[in-house]
N, C-alpha and C positions, 0 to 999 in steps of 0.2 A: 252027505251033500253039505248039511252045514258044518261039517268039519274043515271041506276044503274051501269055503268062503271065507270061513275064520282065517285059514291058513294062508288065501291069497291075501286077506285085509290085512293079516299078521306080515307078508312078505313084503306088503305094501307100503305098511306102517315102516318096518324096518328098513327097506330102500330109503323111502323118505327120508328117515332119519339119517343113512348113510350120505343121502345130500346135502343133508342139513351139515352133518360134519366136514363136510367134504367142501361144505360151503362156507362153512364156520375158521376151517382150515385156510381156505385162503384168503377168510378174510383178515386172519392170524397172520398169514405170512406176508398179505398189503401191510397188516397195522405195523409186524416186524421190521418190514421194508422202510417202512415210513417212521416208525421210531428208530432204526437205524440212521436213516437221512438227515431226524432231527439232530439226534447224538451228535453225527458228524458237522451238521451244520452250528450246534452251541458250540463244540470245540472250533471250526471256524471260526465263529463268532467270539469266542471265549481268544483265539488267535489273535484276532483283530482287536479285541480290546488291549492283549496285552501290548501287540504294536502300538496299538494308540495313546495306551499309558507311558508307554517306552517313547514315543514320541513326544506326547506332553509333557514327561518328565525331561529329555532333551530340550524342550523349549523355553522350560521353566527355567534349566539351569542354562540356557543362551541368555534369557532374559535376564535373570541375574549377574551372567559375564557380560553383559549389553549395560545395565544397571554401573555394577562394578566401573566398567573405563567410563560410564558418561560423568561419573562422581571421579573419579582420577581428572579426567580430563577437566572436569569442572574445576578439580581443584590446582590444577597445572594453570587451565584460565584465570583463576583468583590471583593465583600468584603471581601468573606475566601481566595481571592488570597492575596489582600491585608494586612490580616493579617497573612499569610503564610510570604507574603515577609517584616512587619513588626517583625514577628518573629527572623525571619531569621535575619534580619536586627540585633536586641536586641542580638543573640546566637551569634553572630560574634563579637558585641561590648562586652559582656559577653566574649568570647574565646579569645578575644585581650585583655580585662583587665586581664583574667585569665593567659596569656603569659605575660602580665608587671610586675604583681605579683610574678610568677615563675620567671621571669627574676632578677628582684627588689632581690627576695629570693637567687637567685643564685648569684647576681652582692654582693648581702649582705652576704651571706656564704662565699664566695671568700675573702671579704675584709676583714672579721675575720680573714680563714685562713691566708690570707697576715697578717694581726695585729698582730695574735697570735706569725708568724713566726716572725716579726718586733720583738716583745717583749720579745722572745728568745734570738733574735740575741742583744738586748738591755740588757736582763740578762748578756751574756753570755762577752760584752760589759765593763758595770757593774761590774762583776767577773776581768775584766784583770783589770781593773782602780783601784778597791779595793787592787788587786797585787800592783800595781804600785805603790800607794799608802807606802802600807806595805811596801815593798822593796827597791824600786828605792828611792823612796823619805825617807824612814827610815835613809836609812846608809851613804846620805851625810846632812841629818840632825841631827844625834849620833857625825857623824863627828866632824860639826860645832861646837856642845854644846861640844866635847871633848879637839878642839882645842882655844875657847874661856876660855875654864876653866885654860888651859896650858899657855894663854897669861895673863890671871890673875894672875898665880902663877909666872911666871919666871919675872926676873929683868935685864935678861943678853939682851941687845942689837939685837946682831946677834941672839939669839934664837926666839926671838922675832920677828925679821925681817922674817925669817924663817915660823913659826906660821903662820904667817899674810901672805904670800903668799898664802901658804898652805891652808887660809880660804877663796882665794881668787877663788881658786880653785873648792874648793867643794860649794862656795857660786853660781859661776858659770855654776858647772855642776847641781846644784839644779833649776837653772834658766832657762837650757836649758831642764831639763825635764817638768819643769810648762809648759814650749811655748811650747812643743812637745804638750803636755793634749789639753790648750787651743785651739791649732791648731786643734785638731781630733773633742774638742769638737763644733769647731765654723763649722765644714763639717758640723755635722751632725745635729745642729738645725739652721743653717742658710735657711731660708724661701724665701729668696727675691735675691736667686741667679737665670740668664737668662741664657737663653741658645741664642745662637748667630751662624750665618753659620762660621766655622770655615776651612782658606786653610790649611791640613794638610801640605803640601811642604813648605811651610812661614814659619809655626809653627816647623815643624822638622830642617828647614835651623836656628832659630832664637836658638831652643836647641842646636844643635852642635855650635853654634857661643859661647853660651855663657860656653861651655863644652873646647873651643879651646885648653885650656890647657893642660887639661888631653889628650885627641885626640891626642895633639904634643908627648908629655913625652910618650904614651906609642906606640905611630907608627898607632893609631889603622885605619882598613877600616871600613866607616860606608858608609851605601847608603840608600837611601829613594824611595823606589815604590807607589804612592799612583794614581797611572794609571787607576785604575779598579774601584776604589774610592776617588775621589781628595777632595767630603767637607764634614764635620762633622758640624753636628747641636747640640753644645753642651754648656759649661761655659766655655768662654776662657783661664781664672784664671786655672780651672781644667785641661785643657788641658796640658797648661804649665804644671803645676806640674805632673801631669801623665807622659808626653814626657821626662820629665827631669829626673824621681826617674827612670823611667827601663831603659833610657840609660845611666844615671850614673851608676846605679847597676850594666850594662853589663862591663865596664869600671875598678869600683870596684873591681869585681871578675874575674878578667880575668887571664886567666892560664898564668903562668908564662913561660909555655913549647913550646908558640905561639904567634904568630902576633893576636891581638884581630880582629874578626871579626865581624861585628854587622849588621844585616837588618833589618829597620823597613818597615813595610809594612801595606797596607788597602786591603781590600775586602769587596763587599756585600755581607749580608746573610739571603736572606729573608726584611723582613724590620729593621734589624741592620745590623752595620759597624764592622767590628771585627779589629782595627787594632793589630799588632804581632810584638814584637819585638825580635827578635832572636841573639843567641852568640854563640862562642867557645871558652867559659869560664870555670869555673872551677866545675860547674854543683850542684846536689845536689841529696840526695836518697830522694826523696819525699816519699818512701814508709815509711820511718824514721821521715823527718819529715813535711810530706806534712801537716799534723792536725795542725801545729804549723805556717806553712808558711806566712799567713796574720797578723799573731798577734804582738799584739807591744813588744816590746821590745825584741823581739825574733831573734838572729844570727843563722847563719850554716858555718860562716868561721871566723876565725882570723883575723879580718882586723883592722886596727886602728879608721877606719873613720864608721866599721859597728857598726849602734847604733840600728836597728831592730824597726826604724821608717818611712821608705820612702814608706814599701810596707804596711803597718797597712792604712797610711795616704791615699794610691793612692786606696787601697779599698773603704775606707771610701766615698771617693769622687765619686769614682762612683755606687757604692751600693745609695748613695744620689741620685743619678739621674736614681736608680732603672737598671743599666746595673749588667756588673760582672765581675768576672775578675781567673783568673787560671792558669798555668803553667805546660808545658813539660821539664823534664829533666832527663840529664844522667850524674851521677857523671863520671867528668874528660873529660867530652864531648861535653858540653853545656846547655845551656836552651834557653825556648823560652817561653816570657810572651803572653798573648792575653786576649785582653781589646774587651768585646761586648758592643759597646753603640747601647741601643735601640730604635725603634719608629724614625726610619731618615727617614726624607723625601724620595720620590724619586728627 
């Protein structure tokens, strides 16, 4: 009896066991299942990494071909900038010779018309001297030849004596029209004259000084304002003679109905000096003969001592130094000259 207890517990024990194996087995063949599913899922997995290394490694080298043209391209832009601002550079230098050429063309056009005007005023020049010529110098050299012929013929002493004054005369007045010529001619191609700061107040005290005479004999008032402009940058020689021919002239022509009054005066104007010298003299119709006023040997009054050479010459001299010169007047009224020198300093 207790053998087959043993025996059933023994068959018991061993079923047992054989579920245990049984149980053991499949749970070997889930675990096999499921290490197999891993295996294939690390290989997946192991898949995808390599795509995704294969992909990042594709990115990395887009990135670097991305890279790559942005630095090309960069550098393509450095250089169309560079030759932008080389360009630019060239159109500038181009529009600045193209302005010195224009300039050159315009400073060259100008200088014509100045030459051409020059060479007008040199005809026109030319035309008086040829006058003067003709004229002035014809008829105290007809003179001479007529009175040298008369001292050949005659035998009488005192006629003779006479004669010979007489040549002394027109040989004289021939002599002082040569020096007048010579004088106009040495303004006007004199090259190596300077210009010098010049005290108007000196200069106007040294005219009246050396005028003292006339001034006394005719009472005259003269006075000098040079207040608002005291120096002149000009040729002191010119000076002189300029200061001297208009206030003599005022002098000259002074109304016989009046105490002469005379004001020479300065002002600036812009970058020239204007000085003016005014009277209450005996004037002149400029509408008559204003065309005629600078020209040589040209009067508008009866005077002994007018020869129609102080105002030709005081042109002359400053037209040389490119200024100008013109005149207000009122027959029986006055006149007032005015002299513009240009280009003075401040």
């Amino acid at each position: 009896m207790d053998y087959i207890n043993e025996l059933a517990a023994a068959n018991k024990k061993i079923e047992f066991l054989c579920q245990e194996k049984e149980k053991r087995a499949d749970e070997l063949v889930i675990a096999n299942l499921e290490l197999d599913y891993q295996s294939k899922e690390k290989e997946k997995r192991a898949d995808e990494l390599i795509i995704a290394n294969l992909e990042l490694a594709f990115q990395k080298k887009e990135k670097k071909n991305r890279a790559d043209e942005l630095l090309i391209a960069n550098l393509e832009l450095e250089f169309q900038n560079e030759e932008k601002e080389k360009r630019a550079d060239e159109l500038a230098i181009a529009h600045m010779e193209l302005t010195f050429r224009n300039e050159e063309k315009e400073k060259s056009t100008a200088e014509l018309i100045q030459l051409n005007k020059k060479l007008t005023v040199q005809k026109v020049q030319l035309e008086d001297f040829f006058k003067i010529v003709s004229h002035n110098l014809r008829g105290p050299l007809n003179n001479i030849f007529m009175l040298v012929d008369e001292i050949s013929e005659t035998e009488e002493k005192s006629e003779m004596a006479t004669l010979k004054e007489l040549l002394k005369v027109s040989t004289a007045i021939l002599n002082e029209i040569l020096d007048e010529l010579m004088e106009s001619l040495q303004v006007k191609y004199d090259l190596e004259i300077s210009s010098k700061p010049i005290d108007l107040k000196e200069y106007f005290m040294k005219t009246c000084a050396a005028l003292r005479g006339q001034l006394n004999r005719s009472k005259a008032l003269i006075e000098g304002d040079f207040v608002a402009s005291p120096v002149l940058f000009f040729p002191p020689k010119y000076v002189r003679s300029i200061m001297h021919n208009l206030i003599s002239n005022s002098l000259k022509y002074q109304s016989p109905l009046r105490r002469p009054n005379i004001r020479v005066q300065s002002k600036r104007e812009g970058n020239n000096i204007v000085l003016s010298v005014a009277d209450n003299g005996l004037g002149m119709d400029l509408t008559k003969h204003g065309k005629d006023l600078f020209k040589i040997r040209k009067v508008f009054h009866t005077h002994p001592d007018a020869k129609g050479f102080g105002l030709y010459i005081t042109k002359c001299q400053i037209e040389s130094m490119n200024g100008s010169i013109w005149a207000e007047s009122v027959l029986h009224a006055g006149s007032t000259f005015f002299v513009s020198f240009n280009n003075q300093p401040l």
